[in-house]
C-alpha positions as CSV (number, residue, x, y, z in Angstrom):
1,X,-25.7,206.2,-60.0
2,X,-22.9,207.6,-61.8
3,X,-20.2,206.1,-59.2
4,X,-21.2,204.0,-57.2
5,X,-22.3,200.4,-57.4
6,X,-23.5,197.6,-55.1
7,X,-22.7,194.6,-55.0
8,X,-26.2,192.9,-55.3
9,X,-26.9,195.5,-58.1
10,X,-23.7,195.6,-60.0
11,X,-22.4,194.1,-63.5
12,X,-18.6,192.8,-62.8
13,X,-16.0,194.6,-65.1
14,X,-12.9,195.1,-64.0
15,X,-12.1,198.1,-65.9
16,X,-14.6,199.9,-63.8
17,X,-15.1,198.2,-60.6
18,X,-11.2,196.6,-60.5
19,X,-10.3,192.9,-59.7
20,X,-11.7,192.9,-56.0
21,X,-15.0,194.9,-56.5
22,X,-15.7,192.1,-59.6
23,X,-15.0,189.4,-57.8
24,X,-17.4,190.0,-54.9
25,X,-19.8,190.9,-57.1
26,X,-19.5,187.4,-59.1
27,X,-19.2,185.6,-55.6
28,X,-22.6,187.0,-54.4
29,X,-24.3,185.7,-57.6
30,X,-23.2,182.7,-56.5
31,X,-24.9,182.2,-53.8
32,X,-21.7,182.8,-51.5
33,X,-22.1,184.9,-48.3
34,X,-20.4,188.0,-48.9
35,X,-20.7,190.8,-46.6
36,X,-22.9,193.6,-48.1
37,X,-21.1,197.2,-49.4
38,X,-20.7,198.8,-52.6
39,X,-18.2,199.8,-54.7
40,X,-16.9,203.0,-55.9
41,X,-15.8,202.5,-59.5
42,X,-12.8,203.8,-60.9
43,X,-15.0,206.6,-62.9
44,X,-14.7,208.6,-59.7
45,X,-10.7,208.4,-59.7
46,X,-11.1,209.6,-63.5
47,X,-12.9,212.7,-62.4
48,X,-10.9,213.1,-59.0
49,X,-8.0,213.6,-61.4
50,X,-9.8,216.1,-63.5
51,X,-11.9,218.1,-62.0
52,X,-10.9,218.2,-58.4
53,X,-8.8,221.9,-57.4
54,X,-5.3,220.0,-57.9
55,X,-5.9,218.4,-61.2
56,X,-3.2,220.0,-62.8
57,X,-0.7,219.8,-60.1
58,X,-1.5,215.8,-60.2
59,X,-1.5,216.2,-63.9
60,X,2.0,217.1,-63.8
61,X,3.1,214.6,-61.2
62,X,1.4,211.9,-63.4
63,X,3.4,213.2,-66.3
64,X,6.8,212.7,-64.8
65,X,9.2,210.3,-65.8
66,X,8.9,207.3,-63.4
67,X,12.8,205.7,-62.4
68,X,14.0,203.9,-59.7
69,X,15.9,206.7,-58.2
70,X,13.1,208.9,-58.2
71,X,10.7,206.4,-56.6
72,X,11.1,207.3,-52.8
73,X,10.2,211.1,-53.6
74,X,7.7,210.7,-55.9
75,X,5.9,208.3,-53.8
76,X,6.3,210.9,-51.1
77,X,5.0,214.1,-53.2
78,X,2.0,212.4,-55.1
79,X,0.4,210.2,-52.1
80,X,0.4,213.6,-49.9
81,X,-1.4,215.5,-52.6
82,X,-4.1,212.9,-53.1
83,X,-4.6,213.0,-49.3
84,X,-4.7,216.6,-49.1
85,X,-7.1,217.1,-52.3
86,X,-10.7,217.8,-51.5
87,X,-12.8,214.9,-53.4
88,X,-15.1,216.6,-55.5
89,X,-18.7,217.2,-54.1
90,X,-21.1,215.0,-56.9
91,X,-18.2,212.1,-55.9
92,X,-18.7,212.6,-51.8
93,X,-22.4,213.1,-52.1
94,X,-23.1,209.7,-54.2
95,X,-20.4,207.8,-51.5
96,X,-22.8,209.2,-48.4
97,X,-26.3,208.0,-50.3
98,X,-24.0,204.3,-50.7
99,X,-23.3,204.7,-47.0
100,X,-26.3,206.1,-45.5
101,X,-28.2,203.1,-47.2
102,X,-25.2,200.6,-46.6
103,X,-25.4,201.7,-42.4
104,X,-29.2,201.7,-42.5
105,X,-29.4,197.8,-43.7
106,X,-25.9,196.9,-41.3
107,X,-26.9,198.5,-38.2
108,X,-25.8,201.6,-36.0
109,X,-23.2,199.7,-34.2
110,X,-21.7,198.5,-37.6
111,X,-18.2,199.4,-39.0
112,X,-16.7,199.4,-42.8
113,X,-13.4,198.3,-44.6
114,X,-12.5,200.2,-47.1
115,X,-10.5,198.5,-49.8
116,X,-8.4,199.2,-53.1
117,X,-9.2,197.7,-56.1
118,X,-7.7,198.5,-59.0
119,X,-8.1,197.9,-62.2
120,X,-4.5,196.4,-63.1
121,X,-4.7,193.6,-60.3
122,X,-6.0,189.7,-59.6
123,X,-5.4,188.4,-63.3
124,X,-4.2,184.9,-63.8
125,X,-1.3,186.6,-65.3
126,X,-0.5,189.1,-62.4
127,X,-1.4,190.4,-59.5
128,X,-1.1,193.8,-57.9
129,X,-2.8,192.4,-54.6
130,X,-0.7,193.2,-51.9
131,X,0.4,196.4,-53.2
132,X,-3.0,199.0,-52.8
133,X,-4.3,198.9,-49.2
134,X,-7.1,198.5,-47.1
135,X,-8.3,200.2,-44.2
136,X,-10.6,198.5,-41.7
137,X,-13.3,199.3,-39.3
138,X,-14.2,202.7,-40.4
139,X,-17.1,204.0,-38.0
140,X,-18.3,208.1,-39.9
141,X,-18.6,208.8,-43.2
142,X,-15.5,211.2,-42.7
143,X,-13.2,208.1,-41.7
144,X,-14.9,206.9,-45.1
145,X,-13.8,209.5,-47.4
146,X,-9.9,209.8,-45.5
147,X,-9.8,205.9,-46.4
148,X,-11.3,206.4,-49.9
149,X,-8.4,208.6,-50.4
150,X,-5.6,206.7,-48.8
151,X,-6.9,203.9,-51.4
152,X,-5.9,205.9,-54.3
153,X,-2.9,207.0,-52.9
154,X,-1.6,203.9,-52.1
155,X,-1.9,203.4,-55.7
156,X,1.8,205.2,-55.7
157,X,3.1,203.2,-52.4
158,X,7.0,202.4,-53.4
159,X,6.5,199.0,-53.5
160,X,3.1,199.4,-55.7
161,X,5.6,201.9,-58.4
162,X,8.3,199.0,-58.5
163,X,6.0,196.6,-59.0
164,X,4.7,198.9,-62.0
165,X,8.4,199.8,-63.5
166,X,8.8,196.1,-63.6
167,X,5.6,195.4,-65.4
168,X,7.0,198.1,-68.3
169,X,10.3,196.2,-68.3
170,X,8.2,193.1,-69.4
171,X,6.2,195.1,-72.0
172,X,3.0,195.9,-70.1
173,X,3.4,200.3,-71.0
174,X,1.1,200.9,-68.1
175,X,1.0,204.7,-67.8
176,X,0.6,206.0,-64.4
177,X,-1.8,208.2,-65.5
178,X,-3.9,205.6,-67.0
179,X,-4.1,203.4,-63.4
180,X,-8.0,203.5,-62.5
181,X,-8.6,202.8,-58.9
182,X,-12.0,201.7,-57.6
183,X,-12.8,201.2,-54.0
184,X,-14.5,198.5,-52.1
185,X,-16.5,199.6,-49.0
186,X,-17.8,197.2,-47.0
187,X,-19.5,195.9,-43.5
188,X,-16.5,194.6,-41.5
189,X,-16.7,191.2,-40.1
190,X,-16.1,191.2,-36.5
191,X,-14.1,188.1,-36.9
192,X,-13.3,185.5,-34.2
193,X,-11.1,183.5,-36.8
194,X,-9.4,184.6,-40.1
195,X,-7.4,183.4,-43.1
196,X,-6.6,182.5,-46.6
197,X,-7.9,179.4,-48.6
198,X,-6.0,178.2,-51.6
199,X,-7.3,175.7,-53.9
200,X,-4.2,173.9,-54.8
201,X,-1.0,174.0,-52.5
202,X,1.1,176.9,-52.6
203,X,4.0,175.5,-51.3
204,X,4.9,172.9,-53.4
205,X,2.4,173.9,-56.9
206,X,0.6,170.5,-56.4
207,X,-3.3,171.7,-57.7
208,X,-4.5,168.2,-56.3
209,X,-4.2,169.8,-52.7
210,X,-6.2,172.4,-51.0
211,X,-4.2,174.6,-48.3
212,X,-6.0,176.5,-45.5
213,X,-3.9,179.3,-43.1
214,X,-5.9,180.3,-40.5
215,X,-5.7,182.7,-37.3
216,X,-7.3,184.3,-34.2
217,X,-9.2,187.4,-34.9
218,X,-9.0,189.8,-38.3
219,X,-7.1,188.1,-41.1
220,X,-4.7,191.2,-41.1
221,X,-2.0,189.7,-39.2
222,X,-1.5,186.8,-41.8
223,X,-1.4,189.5,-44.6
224,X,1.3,191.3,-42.8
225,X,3.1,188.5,-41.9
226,X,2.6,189.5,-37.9
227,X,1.5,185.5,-37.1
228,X,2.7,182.1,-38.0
229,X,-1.0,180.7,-38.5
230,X,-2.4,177.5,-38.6
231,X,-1.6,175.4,-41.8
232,X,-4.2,172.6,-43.3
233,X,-3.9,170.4,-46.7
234,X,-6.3,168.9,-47.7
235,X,-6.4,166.2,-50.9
236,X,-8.3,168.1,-53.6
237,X,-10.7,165.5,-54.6
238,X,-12.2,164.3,-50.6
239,X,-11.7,166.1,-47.9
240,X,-9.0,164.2,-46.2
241,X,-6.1,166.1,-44.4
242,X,-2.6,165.5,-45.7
243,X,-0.8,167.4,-42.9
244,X,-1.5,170.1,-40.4
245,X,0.5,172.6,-38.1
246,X,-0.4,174.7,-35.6
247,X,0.9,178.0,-35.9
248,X,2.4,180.2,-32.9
249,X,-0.4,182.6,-33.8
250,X,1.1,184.9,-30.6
251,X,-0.8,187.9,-31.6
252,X,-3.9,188.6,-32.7
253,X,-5.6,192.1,-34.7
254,X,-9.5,193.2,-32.9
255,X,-11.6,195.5,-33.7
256,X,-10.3,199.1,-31.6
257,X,-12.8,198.9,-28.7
258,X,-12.1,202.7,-27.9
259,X,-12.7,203.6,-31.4
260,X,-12.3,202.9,-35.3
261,X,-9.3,201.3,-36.7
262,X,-7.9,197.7,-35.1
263,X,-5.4,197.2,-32.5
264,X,-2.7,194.0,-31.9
265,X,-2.9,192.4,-28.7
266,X,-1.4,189.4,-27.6
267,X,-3.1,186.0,-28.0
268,X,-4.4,184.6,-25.0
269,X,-2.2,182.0,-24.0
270,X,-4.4,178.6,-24.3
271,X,-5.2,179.8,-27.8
272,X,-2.0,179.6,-28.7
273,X,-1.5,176.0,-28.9
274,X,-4.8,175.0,-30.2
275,X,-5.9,174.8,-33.6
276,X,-7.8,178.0,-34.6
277,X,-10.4,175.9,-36.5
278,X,-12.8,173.2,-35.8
279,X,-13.7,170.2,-38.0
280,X,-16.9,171.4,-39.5
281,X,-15.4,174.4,-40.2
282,X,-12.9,172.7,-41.9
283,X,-15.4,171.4,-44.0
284,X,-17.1,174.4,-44.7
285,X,-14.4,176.0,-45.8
286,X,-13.2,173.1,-48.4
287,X,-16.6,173.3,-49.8
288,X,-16.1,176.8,-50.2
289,X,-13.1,176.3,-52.2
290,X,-13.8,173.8,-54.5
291,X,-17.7,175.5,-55.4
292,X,-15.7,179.0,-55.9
293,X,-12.9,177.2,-58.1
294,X,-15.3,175.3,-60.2
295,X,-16.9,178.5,-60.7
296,X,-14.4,180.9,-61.5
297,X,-12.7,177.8,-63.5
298,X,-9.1,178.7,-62.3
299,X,-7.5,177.5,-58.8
300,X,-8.2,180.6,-56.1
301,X,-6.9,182.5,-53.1
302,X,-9.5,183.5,-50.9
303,X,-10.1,185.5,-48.1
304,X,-12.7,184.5,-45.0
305,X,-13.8,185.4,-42.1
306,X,-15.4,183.8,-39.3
307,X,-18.1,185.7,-37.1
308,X,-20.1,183.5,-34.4
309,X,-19.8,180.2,-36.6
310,X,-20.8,182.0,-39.7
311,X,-18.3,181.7,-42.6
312,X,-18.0,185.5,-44.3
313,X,-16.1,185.4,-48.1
314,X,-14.0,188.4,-48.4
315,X,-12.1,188.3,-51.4
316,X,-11.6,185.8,-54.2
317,X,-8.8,186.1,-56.5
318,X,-6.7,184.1,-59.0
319,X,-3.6,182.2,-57.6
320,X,-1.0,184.2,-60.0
321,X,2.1,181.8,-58.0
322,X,1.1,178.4,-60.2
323,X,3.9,176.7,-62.4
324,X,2.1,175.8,-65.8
């Protein structure tokens, strides 16, 4: 199809597919246990942008100078019009066949995260992760198409236009009317335990260490800085631990069991002072770290997810934070 991709079917490119959508794609050939979804490449932005009813009003926004002072408005004015701009029919009706097929092989009790990926982030050299959003445990195909467009809106978040002026001050001429944006959407993992995985040590650049943060429920909290998680490192080349912390972890983000979206609640109490991962799990997830660095040849930051003992890989991207 014109727009859409899945991930067992698809060729990674991030030109088309962005950083994330490539990744998972490279990560399932693999052999590593991604949860299914598909992407929507960044074709469909393209032709959002020209042929929806406000393509010249975006047009025009897309146009205008970009400076610091005009960040906080322009932010406001462009992000409201992707939100309130119908997505144009041949897009919508290729996202429900990806969704209809997507629900029929995950369940009718299944829910989706939809994810940014655009086409500028997760290169060794930068990385725009953290800046485009992602919206989890979307239950219709309406919450899917309001998320869809929040993704390409958040492509003009404040902190995501800084984050661009600063790339031109270096050189990089990106053009905001150039940005792609493709979107992941994906079966949500109803995680009991979340977190990152690093292949070398953050903290101090050692790349003979591998760091694990983990935390009850979605990974969420960690990304948002909510928790203190758990901390383990881990000598690179067996897995023996160098130290580990236990994090406060005093909240936790489940799945909304009234509805779609997640809630915070507080962490039961005796979690709190227990370590949010086991010993085999451990282990797993080392594995996982040094078979997904060895094959993406560069040291990784990746996001997991654990559902009833069964490690989920989320995201893989390039640790842009390493002293050369």
């Amino acid at each position: 199809m014109e727009y859409i991709e899945f991930f067992n079917e698809g060729i990674p490119d991030p030109a088309i597919l962005g950083g994330k959508g490539s990744s998972l794609i490279k990560l399932m050939r693999i052999g590593i246990n991604v949860p299914p979804g598909f992407i929507l490449n960044s074709n469909s932005y393209k032709t959002f942008l020209e042929e929806s009813e406000n393509s010249e009003l975006l047009k025009e926004l897309l146009t205008t100078e970009l400076t610091i002072k005009k960040v906080l408005h322009f932010s406001k004015a462009v992000k409201q019009l992707i939100r309130t701009t119908r997505i144009p029919s041949k897009i919508e009706k290729q996202i429900k066949i990806g969704f209809k097929k997507l629900k029929k092989d995950s369940g009718s009790h299944a829910s989706y995260a939809v994810r940014s990926s655009a086409t500028i982030e997760d290169t060794e050299a930068y990385s725009f992760a953290g800046q485009a959003k992602t919206y989890l445990h979307n239950k219709t195909f309406d919450e899917i198409i309001l998320s869809v467009k929040k993704c390409w809106a958040s492509l003009f978040t404040p902190s995501a236009l800084f984050y661009i002026i600063q790339m031109n001050k270096k050189g990089q001429k990106i053009s905001l009317l150039d940005i792609r944006m493709a979107v992941v959407i994906q079966k949500m993992v109803n995680a009991d335990v979340s977190g990152v995985l690093f292949t070398a040590n953050v903290i101090n650049n050692n790349q003979d260490e591998v760091m694990i943060n983990s935390t009850w429920g979605l990974g969420e909290t960690i990304a948002n800085n909510t928790v203190i998680p758990d901390m383990f490192i881990f000598k690179k080349v067996e897995f023996e631990i160098v130290k580990s912390v236990i994090g406060t972890k005093e909240k936790k983000s489940i799945r909304n069991p009234d509805g779609s979206n997640t809630i915070i609640m507080d962490t039961d109490t005796e979690h709190r002072d227990i370590y949010s991962l086991n010993e085999n799990q451990l282990k797993q997830l080392y594995n996982l770290g040094l078979k997904i660095e060895n094959a993406f040849k560069y040291p990784q930051d990746i996001e997991w997810a654990i559902e009833n003992d069964v490690i989920y890989t989320l995201q893989s991207r390039p640790i842009t934070t390493l002293k050369k």
